[in-house]
MARVO-148811 format. One record per atom (N, C-alpha, C): x, y negated, z negated; residue in three letters. Coordinates in pm, whole numbers, plus 50000, padded with zeros to 5 digits. Layout:
XYZAla/...
# end
This chain:
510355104951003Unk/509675096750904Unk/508375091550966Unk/507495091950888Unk/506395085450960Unk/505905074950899Unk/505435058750936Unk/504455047450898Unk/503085048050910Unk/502935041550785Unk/501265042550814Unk/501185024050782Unk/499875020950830Unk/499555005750766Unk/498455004650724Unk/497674995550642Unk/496544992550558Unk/496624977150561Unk/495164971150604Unk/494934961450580Unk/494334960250438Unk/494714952850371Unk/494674955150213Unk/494114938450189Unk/493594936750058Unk/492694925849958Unk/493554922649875Unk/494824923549910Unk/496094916049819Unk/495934903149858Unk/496344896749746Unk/496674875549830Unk/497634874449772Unk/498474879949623Unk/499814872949605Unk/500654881849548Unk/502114877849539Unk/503254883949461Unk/502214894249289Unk/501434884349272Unk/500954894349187Unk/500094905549187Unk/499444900649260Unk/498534916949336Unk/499484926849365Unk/500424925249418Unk/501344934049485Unk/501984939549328Unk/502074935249270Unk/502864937949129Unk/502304945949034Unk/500394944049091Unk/499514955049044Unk/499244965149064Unk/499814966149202Unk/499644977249284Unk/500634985749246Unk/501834979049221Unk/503104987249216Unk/503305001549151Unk/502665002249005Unk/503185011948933Unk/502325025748974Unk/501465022949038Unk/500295030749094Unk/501595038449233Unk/501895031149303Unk/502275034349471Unk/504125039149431Unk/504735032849333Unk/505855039149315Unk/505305055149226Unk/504095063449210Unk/504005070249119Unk/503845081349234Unk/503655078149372Unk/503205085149461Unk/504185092249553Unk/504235104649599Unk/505195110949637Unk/505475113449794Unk/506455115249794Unk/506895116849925Unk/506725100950033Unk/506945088349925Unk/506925076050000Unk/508495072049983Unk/509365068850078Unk/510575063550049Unk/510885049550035Unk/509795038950102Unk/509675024150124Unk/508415023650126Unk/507685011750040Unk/506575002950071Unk/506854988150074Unk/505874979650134Unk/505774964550135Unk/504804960050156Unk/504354951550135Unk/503164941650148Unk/503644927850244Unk/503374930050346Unk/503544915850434Unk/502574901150391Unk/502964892450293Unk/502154885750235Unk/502364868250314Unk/503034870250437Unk/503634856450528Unk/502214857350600Unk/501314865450601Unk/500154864750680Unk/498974863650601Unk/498124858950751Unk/496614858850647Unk/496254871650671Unk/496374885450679Unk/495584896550683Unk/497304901750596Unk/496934909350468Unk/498084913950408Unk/498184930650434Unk/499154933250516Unk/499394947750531Unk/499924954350466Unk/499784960850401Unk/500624974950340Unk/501024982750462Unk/502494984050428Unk/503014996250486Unk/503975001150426Unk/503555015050480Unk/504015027750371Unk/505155037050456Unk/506215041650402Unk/507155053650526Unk/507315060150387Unk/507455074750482Unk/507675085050413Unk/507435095750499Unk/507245110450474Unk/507505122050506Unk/505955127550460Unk/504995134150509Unk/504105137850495Unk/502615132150426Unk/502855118850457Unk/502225106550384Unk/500225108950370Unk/499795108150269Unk/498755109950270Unk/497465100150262Unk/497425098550354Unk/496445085750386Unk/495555086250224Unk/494775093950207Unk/493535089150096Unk/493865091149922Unk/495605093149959Unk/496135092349796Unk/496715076349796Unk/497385071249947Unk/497605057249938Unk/496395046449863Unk/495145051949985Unk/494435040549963Unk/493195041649791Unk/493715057849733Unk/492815056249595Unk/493925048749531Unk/495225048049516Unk/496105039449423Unk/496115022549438Unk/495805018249553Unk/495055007049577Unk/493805001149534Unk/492785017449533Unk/491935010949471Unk/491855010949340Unk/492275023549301Unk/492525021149126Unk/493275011049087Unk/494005003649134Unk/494574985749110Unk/493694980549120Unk/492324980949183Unk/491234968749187Unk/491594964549324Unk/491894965449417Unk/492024964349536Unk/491394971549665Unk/491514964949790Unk/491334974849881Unk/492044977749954Unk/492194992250033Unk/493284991350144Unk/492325001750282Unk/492164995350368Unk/492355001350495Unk/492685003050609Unk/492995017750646Unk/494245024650742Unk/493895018450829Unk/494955011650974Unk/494855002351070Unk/495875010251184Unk/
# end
């Protein structure tokens, strides 16, 4: 399995909620999360052949940003 992380322009439970239907639509991810206990909010992503620049366009098509760290 491999992780990837993104420092991402999320700040709350609801950003993350925007993001969602976008990142559950995406394949070959088995777990995501948003670490939101911090001031820099990470996305991280596991899965099996994970594609960095399909993560971070579904981020941005939420109106967000995400970058790989």
């Amino acid at each position: 399995m491999e992780t990837l992380k993104f420092k991402t322009s999320l700040k709350c439970g609801g950003c993350v909620a925007a993001i969602q239907p976008k990142m559950d639509a995406l394949q070959n991810i088995e777990k995501w999360e948003v670490d939101l206990s911090q001031p820099v909010k990470i996305l991280t992503v596991e899965g099996h052949q994970l594609n960095e620049h399909e993560i971070v366009a579904a981020v941005k098509d939420s109106g967000y940003t995400a970058d790989k760290i």
